[in-house]
N, C-alpha and C positions, 0 to 999 in steps of 0.2 A: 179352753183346750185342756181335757184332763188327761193328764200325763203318772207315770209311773216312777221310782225310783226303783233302779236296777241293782241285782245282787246277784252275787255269784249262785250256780244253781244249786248249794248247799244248803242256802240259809232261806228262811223261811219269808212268802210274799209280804210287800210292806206297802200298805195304804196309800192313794195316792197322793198327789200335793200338782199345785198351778206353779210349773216352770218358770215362766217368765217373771214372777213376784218375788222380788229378793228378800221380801220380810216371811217367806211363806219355806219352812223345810218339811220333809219325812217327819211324821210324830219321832223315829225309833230306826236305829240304822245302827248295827252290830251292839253292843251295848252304852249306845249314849242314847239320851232321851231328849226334847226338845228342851223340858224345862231343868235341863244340867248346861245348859248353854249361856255362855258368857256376852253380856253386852261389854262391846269393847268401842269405845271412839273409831273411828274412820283413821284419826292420825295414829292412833297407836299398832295400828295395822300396816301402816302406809309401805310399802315397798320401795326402794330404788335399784339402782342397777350396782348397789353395792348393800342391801340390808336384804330382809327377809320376813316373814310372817313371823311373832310371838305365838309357839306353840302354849295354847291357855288350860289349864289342868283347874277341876273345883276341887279344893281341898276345905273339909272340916277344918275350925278351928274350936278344940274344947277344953282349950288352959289359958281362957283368957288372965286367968291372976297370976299367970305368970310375966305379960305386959304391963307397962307402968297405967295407970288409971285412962290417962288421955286416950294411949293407944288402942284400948278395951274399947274403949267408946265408941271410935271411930268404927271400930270392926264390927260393932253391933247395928250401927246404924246403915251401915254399907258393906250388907251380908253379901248380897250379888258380887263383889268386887274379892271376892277371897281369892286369889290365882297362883298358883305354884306356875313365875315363868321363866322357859327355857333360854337359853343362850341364843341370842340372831345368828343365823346363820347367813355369810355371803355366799349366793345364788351362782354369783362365778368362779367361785371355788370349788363348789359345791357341783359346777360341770365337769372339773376338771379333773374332780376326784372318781365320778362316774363315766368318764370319758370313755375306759378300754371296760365299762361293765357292762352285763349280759343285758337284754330287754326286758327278760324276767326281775333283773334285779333293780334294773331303773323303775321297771313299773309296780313295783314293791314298796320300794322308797315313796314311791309317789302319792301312792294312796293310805300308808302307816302315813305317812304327815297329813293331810289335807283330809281323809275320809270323807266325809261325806259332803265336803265344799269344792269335789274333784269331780268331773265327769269324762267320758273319751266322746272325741267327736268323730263318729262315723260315716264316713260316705258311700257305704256300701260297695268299696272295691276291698282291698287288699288290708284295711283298715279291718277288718274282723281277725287280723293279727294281734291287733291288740286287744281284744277281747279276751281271746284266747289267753293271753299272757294274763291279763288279769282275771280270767277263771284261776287262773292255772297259781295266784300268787294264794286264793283262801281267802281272797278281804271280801267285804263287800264293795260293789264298785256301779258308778251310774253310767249312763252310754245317752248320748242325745244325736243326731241326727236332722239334719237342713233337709226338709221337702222342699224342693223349687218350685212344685206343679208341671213340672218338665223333665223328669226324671225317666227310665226305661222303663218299661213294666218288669222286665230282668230284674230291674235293681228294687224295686216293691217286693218285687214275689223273695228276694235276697232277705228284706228287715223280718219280711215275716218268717223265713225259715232259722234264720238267727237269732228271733225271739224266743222261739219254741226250741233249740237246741239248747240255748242258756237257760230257758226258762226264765226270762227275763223281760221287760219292756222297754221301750225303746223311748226316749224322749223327745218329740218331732218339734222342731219349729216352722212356722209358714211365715213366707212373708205376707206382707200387708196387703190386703184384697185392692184396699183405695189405688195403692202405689200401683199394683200392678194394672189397674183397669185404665188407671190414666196414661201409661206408660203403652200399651197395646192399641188403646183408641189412637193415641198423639201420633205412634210412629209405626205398627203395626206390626202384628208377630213376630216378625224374625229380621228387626230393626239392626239387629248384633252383626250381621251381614256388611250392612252397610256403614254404619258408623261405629263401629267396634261394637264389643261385649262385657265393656263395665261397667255402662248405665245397668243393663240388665242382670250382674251379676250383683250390682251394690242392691239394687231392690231385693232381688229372689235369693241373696244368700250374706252379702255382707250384714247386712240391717238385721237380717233376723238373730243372726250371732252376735251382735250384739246384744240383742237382749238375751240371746242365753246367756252371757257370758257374765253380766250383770248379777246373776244368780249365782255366782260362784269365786272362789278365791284362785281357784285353777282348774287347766284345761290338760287333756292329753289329745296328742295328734300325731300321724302317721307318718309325718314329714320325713324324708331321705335326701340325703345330700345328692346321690345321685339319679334320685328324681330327675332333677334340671339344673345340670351343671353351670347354664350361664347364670343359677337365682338363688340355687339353695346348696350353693358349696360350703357355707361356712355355716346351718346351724348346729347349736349345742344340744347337747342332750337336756338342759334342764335352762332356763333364762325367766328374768324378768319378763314380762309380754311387753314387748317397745310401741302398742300401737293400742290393745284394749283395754278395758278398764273392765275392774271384778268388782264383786259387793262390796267394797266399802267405800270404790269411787274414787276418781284421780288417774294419774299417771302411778304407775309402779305398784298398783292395785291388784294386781292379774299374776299368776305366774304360769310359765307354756311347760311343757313338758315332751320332750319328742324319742319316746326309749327306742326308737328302729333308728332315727339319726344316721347312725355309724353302719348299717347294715344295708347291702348289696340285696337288689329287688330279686336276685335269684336266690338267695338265701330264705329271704322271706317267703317264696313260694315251694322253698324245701322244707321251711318249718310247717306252712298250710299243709301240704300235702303229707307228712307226717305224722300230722296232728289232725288228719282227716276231717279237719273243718268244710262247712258251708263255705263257697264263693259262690260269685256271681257268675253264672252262665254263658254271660258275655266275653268272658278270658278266654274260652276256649274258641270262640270266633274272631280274635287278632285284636281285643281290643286289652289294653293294659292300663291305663290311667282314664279311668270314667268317670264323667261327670255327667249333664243334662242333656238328652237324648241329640237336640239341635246341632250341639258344641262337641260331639264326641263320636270319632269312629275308629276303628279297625287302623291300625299300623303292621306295616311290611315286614318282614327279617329284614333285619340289621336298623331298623326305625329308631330312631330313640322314641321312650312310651309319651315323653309329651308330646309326641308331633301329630300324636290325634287328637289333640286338644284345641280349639280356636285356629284350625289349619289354614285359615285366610289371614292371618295374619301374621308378622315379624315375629321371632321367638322371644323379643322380649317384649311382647304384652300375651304371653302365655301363661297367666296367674292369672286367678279371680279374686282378688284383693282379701281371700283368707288370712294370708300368710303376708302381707304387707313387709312388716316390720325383718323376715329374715330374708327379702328379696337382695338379694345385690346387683348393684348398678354396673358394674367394670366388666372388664370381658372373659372374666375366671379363670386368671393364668395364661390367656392373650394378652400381658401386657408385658412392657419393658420398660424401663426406667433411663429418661434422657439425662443429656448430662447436669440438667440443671433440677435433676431429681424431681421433676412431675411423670406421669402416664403419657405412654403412648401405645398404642393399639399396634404389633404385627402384622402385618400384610399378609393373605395366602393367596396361593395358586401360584406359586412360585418360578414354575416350569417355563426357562428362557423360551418356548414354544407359546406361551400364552400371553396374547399381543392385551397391555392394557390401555382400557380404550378411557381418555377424559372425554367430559362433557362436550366438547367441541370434534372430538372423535366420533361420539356414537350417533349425533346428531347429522355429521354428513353422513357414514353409514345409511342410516335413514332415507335423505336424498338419494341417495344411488339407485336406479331402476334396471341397468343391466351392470350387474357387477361381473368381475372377472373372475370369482371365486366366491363361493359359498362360505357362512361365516356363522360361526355358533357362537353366542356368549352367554356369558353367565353375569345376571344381576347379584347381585354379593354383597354381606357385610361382613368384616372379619372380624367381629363378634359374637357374630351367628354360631352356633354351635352346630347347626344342621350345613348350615356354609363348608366347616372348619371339618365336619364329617366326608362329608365328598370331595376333599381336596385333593385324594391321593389319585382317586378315578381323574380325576378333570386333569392332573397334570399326565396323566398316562395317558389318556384320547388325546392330550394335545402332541404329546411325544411320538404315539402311535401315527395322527395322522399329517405330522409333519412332511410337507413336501406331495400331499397326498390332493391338491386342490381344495383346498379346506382351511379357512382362518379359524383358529382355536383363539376367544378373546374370554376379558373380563371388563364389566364395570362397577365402582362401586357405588351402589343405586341407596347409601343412608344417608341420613345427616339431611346436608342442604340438597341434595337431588334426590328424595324419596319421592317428596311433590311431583318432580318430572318423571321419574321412574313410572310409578301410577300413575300419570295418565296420558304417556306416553307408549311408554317399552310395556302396557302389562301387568307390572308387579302388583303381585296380590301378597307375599309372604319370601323371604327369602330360605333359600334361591331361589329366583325364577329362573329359567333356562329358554334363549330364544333363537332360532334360527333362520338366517338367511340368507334363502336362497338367492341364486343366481341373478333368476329372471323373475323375479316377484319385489314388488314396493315397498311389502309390509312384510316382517315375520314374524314367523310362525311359532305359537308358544310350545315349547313341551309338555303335556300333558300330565304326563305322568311322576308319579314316586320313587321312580327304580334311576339311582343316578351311577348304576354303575358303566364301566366301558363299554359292554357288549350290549346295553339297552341303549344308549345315547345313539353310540354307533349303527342301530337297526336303525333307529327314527331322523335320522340324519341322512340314510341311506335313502329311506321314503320320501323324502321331499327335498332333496338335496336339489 
């Protein structure tokens, strides 16, 4: 696969080089040359979640007589080894200090250190932000990009018009032909359906980043906190990478870099739109967080943008195991604290209107074939952030149809009753919303995405 290193559209094209071979760089990349490059051990590199990369400078030495005899010696026979080095720097200090700094200036910092052992990983959404930024800093700078083979043709025809506006090339990785031929025979196209979407995501995009990333000392990425506030509330603008490994191999090998972090998605698309950049086609058709054509559509007003991502399933397996390492598991400010100082999870749907139904509750339900009132409930987890989003509507239909022949319920369908949730009640993602009628055995799912009063209440109206 011959690949290109990228530079800002000032500086002049630079030969290419094979990606994936971490012994293999650019002859020539702003004024360093290959053979100005230091061999350094794997450990003196090594990173942790409290050290840093030694910045390594060649420095001439030409007074060796001013060293005692031995030391001269030594410098002559181990010329390679001459290094003017920098002070370590801690990486989480080092967030802390860039915490309230601009994108511009994180993505400045980012590549004055690392140059040409830095690339941005682009997905072809909202991620040519950071392009921009680093047009915009003067350095030269690489860009690589995951083909899945399952991508939009929007999001092709995107690389290619974002090549030619940096005047740039793009560095694609593929996954592995084998993985994937065995993976399609074994369980067939669209396998992600039914037993999730991280067999197919670790093949078509985990794997292949790993070997980019192997090629490198650091990474820049798009990530925002409020992306997905049940996963990625807490990353830093700059971290240790907790999960991959870079050229010299190991743990604390890699370092991440995230300059949008701190920055609101509506901002970002006030700097796009500013800065009169290339996007993708597909934004203007309702889609906001894009991924592989399968796994990605169109989201409503008032959506949050991951909910068209892996829409059949719970919001927390709404990650493709990119970003592993800054996922969080808790319920992101759904919690409280008992008295014996562990977590516990907040309840919603709080409205003395909305009857909560146990296991042994929803299951007569069920039994009932002429009921005496009609009954809506809602499958839920109150960790769900899409849950924790419609709570104010659900408590308002239940208040609204208080008294109105109408049981307003919930249950909570995670944990130990998801099992029975699917393949009982339905559930394919929370929330599910189910209704039942009167004079019918089984209810009726809600169809739809729009969970506000006056939708619930039309389709409740229709089959009441």
């Amino acid at each position: 696969m011959a690949l290109a290193i990228n530079v800002s559209s000032s500086s002049s094209p630079i030969s290419s080089s094979s990606f994936p071979s971490s012994d293999l760089k650019a002859p020539q990349i702003g004024s360093l040359r290959l053979s100005d490059r230091i061999n350094v051990s794997s450990a003196s590199l090594s990173l942790s979640s409290r050290s840093s990369v030694k910045a390594l400078n060649v420095q001439s030495i030409t007074k060796e007589s001013m060293l005692p005899p031995q030391a001269a010696s030594m410098i002559a026979s181990e010329a390679t080894e001459k290094v003017d080095v920098i002070e370590l720097e801690d990486f989480e200090l080092l967030a802390k200090k860039l915490e309230t700094a601009s994108p511009l200036e994180i993505m400045d910092k980012a590549l004055e250190k690392f140059g040409n052992d830095i690339a941005i990983a682009f997905s072809g959404a909202e991620d040519v932000a950071l392009i921009e930024y680093a047009h915009l800093t003067g350095r030269p700078y690489r860009v690589f990009s995951l083909d899945t083979g399952r991508l939009n043709p929007e999001t092709y025809r995107l690389f290619d018009t974002v090549e030619k506006h940096y005047n740039i090339r793009i560095e694609y990785m593929f996954p592995d032909a084998v993985e994937v031929q065995g993976l399609v025979r074994n369980k067939g196209l669209f396998s992600f359906y039914e037993d999730g979407h991280q067999e197919c995501c670790r093949i078509r995009k985990v794997r292949p980043l790993r070997r980019a990333l192997k090629g490198l000392r650091a990474w820049i990425t798009g990530q925002r906190k409020d992306q997905s506030p049940g996963t990625r509330s807490e990353i830093p603008v700059v971290q240790v990478d907790p999960v991959f490994e870079g050229l010299d191999g190991g743990a604390g090998s890699l370092v991440k870099w995230n300059p949008v972090a701190n920055v609101e998605g509506n901002d970002v698309w006030n700097f796009l739109r500013t800065m009169d950049v290339p996007v993708n086609t597909l934004h203007a058709a309702g889609y906001v967080s894009i991924g592989c054509e399968p796994c990605t559509r169109a989201v409503l007003p008032g959506q949050h943008e991951r909910e068209g991502r892996w829409w059949w399933e719970d919001a927390k397996a709404k990650e493709c195991g990119l970003h592993k390492g800054n996922i969080k598991e808790s319920s992101n400010g759904n919690e409280t604290a008992n008295v014996n100082g562990t977590s516990t999870v907040v309840d919603i749907f709080k409205s003395e209107n909305v009857v909560s139904l146990s296991r042994q509750g929803i299951e007569n339900l069920m039994k009932l074939e002429n009921r005496k009132e009609a009954w809506i409930v809602v499958l839920y987890a109150p960790w769900c952030p899409f849950c924790q989003a419609m709570e104010a509507s659900f408590d308002e239909l239940a208040d609204k149809l208080g008294g109105d022949g109408v049981k307003v319920a919930k249950f909570r369908a995670d944990g130990d009753q998801k099992e029975f949730a699917k393949s009982e009640l339905q559930l394919g993602s929370f929330p599910t919303i189910l209704v039942f009628p009167k004079n019918s055995s089984r209810p009726i799912k809600y169809p739809s995405e729009k969970r506000d009063v006056d939708s619930l209440t039309s389709f409740l109206n229709l089959v009441r």
